[in-house]
BALOBA-1460 file (C-alpha; in Angstrom, 3 decimals):
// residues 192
<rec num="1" residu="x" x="48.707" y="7.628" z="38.539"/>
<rec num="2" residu="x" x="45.615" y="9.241" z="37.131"/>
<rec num="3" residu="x" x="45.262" y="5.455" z="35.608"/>
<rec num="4" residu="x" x="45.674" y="3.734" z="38.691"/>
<rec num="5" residu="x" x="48.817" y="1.986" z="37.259"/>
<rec num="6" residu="x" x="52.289" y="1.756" z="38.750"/>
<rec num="7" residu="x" x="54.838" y="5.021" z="37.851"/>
<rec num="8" residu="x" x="58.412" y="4.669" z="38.194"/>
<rec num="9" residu="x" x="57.428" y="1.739" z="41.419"/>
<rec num="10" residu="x" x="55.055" y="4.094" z="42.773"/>
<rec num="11" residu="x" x="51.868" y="2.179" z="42.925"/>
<rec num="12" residu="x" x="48.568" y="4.160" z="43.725"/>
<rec num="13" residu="x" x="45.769" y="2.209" z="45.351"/>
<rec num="14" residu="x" x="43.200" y="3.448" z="43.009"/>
<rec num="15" residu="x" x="43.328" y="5.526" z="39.852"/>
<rec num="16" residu="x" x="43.997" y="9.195" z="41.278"/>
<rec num="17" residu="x" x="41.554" y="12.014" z="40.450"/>
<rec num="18" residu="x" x="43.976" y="14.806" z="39.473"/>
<rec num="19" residu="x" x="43.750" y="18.394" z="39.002"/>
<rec num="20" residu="x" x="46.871" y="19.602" z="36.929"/>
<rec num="21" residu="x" x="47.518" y="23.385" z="36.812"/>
<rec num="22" residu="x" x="50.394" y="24.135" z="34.645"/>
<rec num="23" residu="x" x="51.414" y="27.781" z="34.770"/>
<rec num="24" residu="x" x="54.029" y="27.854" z="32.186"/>
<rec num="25" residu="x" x="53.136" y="26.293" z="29.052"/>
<rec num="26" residu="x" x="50.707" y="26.687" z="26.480"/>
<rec num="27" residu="x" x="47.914" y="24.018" z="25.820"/>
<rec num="28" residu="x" x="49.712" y="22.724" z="22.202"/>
<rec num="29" residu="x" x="52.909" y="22.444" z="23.918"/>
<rec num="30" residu="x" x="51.261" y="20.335" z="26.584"/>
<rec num="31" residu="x" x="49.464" y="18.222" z="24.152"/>
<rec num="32" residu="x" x="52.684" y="17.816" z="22.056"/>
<rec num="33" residu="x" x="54.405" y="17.010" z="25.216"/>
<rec num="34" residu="x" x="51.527" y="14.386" z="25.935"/>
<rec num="35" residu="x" x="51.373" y="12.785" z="22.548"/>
<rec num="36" residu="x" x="55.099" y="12.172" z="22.989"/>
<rec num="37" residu="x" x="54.503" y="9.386" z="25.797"/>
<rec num="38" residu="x" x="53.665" y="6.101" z="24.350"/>
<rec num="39" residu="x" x="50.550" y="4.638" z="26.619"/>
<rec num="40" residu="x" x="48.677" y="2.396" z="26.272"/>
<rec num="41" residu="x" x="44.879" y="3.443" z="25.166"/>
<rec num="42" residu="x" x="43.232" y="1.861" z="27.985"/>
<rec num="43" residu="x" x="45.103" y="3.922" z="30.550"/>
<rec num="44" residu="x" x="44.471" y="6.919" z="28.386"/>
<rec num="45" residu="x" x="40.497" y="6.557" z="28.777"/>
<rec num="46" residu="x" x="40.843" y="6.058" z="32.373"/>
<rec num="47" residu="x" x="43.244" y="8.746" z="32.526"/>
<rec num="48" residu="x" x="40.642" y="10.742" z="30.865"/>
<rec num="49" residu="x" x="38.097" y="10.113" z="33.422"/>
<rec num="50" residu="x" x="40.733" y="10.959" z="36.270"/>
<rec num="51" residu="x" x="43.224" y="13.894" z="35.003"/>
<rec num="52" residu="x" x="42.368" y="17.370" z="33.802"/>
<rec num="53" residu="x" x="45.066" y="19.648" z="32.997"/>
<rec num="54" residu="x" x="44.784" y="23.334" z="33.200"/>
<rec num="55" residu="x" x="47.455" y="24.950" z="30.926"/>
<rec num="56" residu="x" x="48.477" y="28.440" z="31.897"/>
<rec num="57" residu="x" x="46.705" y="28.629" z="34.984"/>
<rec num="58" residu="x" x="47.701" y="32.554" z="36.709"/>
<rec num="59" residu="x" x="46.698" y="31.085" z="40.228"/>
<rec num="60" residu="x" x="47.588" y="32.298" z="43.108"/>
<rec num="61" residu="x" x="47.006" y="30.479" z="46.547"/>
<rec num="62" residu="x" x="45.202" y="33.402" z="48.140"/>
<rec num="63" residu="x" x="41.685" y="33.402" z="48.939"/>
<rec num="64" residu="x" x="40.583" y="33.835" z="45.654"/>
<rec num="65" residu="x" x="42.724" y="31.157" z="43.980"/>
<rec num="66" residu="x" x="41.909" y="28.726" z="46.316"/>
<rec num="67" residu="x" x="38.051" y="29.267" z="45.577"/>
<rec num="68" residu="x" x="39.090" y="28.906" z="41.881"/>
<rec num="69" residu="x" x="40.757" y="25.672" z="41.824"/>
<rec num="70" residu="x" x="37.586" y="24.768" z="43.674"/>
<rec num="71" residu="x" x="35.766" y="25.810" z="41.132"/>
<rec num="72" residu="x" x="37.515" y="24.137" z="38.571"/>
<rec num="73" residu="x" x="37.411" y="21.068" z="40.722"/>
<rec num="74" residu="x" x="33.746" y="20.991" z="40.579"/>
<rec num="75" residu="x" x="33.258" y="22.206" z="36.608"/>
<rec num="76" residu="x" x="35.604" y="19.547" z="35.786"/>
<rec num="77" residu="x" x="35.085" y="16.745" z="37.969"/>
<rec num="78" residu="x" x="31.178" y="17.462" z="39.212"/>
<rec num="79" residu="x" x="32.647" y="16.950" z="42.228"/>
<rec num="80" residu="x" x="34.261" y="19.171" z="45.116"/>
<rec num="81" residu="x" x="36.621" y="16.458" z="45.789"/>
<rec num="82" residu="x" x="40.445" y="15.219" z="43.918"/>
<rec num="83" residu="x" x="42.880" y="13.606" z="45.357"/>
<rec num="84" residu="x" x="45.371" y="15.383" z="44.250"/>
<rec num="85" residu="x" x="46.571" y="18.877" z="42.859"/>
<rec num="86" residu="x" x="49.795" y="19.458" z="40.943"/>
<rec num="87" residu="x" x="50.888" y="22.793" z="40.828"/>
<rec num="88" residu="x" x="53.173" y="23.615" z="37.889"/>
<rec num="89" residu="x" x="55.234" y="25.883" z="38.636"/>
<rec num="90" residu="x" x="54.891" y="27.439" z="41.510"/>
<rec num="91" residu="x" x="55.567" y="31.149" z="42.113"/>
<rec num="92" residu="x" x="56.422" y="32.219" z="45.078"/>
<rec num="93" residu="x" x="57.999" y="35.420" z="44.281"/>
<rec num="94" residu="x" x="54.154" y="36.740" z="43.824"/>
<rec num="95" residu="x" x="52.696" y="36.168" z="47.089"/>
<rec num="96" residu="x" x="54.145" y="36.311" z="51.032"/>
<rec num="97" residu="x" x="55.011" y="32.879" z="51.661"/>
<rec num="98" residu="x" x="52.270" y="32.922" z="54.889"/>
<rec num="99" residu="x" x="50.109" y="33.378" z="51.990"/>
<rec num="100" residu="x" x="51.261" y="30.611" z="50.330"/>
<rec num="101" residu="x" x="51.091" y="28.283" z="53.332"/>
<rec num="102" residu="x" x="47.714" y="29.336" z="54.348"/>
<rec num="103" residu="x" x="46.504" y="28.614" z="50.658"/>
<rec num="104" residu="x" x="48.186" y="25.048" z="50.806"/>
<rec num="105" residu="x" x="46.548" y="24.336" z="54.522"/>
<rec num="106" residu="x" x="43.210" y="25.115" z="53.295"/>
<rec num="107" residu="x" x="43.425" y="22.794" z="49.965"/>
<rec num="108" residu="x" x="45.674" y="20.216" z="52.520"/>
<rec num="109" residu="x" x="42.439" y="20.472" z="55.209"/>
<rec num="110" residu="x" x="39.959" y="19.013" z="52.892"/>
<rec num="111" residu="x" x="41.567" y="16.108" z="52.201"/>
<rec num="112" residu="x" x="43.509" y="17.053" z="48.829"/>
<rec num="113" residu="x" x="47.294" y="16.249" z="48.300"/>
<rec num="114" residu="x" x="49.589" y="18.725" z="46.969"/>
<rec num="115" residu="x" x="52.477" y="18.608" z="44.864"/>
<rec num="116" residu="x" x="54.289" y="21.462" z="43.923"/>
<rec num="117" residu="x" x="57.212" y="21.826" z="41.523"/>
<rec num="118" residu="x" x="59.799" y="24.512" z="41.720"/>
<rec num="119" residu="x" x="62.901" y="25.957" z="40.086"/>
<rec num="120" residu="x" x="66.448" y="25.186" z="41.487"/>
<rec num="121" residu="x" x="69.092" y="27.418" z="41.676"/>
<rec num="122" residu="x" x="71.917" y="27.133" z="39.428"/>
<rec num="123" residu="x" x="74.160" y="25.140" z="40.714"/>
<rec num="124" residu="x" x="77.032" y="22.474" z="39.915"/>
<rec num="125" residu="x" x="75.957" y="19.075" z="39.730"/>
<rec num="126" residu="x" x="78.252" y="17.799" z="42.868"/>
<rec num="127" residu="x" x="76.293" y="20.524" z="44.772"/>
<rec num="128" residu="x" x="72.865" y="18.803" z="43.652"/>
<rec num="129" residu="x" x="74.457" y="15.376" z="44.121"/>
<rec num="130" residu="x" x="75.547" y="16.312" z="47.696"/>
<rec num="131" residu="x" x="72.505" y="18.095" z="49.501"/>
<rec num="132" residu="x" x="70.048" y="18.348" z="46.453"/>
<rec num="133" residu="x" x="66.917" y="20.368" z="48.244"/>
<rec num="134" residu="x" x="69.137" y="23.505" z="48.871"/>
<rec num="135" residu="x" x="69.219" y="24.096" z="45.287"/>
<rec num="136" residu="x" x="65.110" y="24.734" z="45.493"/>
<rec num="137" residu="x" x="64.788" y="28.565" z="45.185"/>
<rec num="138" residu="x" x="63.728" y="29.822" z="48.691"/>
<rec num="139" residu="x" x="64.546" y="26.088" z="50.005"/>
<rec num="140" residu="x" x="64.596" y="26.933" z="53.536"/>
<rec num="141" residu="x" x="61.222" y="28.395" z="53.750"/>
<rec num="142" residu="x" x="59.925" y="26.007" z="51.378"/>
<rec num="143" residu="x" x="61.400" y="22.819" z="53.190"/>
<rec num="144" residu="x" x="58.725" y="23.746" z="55.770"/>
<rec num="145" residu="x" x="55.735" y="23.583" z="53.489"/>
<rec num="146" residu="x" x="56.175" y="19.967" z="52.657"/>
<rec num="147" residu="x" x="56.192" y="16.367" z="54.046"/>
<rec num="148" residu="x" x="58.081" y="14.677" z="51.126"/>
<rec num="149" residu="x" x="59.827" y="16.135" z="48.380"/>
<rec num="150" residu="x" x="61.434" y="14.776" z="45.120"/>
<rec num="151" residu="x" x="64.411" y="16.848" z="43.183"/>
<rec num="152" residu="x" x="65.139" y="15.675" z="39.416"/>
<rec num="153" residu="x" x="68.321" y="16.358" z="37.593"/>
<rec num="154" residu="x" x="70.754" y="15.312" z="34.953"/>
<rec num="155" residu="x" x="73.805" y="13.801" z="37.146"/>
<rec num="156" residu="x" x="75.579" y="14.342" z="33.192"/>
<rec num="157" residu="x" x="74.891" y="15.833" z="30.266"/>
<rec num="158" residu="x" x="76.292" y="12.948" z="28.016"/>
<rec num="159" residu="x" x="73.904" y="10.734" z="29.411"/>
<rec num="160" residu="x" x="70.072" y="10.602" z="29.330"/>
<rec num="161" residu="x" x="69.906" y="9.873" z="32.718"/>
<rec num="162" residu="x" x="68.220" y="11.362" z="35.370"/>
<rec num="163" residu="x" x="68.578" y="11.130" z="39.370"/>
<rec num="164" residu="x" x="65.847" y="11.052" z="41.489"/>
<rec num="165" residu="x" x="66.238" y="12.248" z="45.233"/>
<rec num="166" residu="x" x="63.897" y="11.808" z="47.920"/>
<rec num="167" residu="x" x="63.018" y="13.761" z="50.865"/>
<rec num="168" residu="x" x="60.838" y="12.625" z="53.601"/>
<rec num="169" residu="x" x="59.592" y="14.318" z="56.810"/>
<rec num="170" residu="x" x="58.781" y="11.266" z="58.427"/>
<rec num="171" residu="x" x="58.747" y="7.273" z="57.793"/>
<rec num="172" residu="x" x="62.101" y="5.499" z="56.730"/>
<rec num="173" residu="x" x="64.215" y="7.001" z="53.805"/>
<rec num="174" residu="x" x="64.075" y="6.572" z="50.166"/>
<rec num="175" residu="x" x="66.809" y="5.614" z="47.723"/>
<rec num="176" residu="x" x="67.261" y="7.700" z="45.090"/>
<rec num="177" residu="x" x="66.668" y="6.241" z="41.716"/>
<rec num="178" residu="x" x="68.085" y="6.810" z="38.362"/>
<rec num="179" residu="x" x="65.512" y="6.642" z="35.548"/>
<rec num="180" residu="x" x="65.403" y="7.089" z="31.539"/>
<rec num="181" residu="x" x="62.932" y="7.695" z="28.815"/>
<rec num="182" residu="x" x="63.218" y="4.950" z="26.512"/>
<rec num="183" residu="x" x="60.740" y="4.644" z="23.354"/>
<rec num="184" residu="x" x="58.958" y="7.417" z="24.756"/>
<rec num="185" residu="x" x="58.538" y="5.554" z="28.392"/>
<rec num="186" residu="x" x="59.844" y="6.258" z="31.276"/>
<rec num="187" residu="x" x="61.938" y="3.802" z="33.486"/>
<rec num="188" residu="x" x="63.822" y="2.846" z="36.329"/>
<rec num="189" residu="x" x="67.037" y="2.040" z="35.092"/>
<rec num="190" residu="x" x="69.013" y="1.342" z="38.562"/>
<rec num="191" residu="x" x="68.429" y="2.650" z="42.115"/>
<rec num="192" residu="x" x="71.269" y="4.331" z="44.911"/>
């Protein structure tokens, strides 16, 4: 996205400017992670223009946080503008969830998109495959954050398979897809 190329049939209409705050791993896992994807070296230097990752990033989306990812925004991009923030993985068990909102609103209010990823519960696979967004952790209060969501999982372990489920707020419903990483790149291998 950061490339401005298609992803798994999601097309951007311009190469994304994206801030990536990844709370959870280290930066040589994330490079390791990141030299593991085979892409093209033309979409890398765009991507290098357009995508800065910050690994283990302690943010929280209080006051303070929010004027921090600002402030990365503008040391990294010389700009006070992206178009979108990815928030890896997000913590809610730190902060009242009013907090959490009001730090989203405010980053939502100047134009940035969010995405958020979360932890599910543990739960069978027929319960994912059934209603898959009530195995988020805190799902009811964090249904009401969002106006799409997207849950991944492994529909079986024998396969390298994943399912894709979509949840929108509002506009006509997506199918979910079923995608694999072959040779290092992802694809769409069939959809629902």
């Amino acid at each position: 996205m950061a490339s401005g190329v298609p992803f798994l049939k999601m097309t951007p209409t311009k190469p994304l400017r994206i801030l990536y705050l990844q709370d959870e791993m280290g930066y040589d896992d994330m490079r390791r992670r990141v030299q593991q994807l085979k892409i093209d070296q033309k979409l890398i230097d765009l991507m290098k223009e357009n995508l800065v990752i910050a690994s283990e990033a302690k943010i929280t989306l209080n006051d303070e946080g929010v004027e921090r990812i600002k402030d990365i925004i503008m040391k990294d991009f010389g700009t006070k503008m992206v178009d979108l923030i990815a928030i890896d993985s997000l913590t809610t068990h730190l902060m009242p969830l009013s907090l959490l909102r009001s730090g989203i609103e405010k980053l939502r209010s100047i134009g940035i998109g969010i995405i958020m990823t979360h932890h599910t519960k543990k739960v069978s696979t027929a319960t994912l495959e059934k209603n898959p967004f009530q195995a988020l952790v805190g799902a009811n209060a964090l249904r009401s954050f969002y106006t799409s969501g997207i849950i991944m999982f492994q529909p079986s372990r024998s396969k390298n398979i994943l399912q894709v489920a979509y949840e929108l707020g509002n506009g006509k419903p997506i199918p979910a897809k079923f995608i694999s990483r072959t040779d290092g790149c992802w694809k769409t291998i069939a959809t629902a």
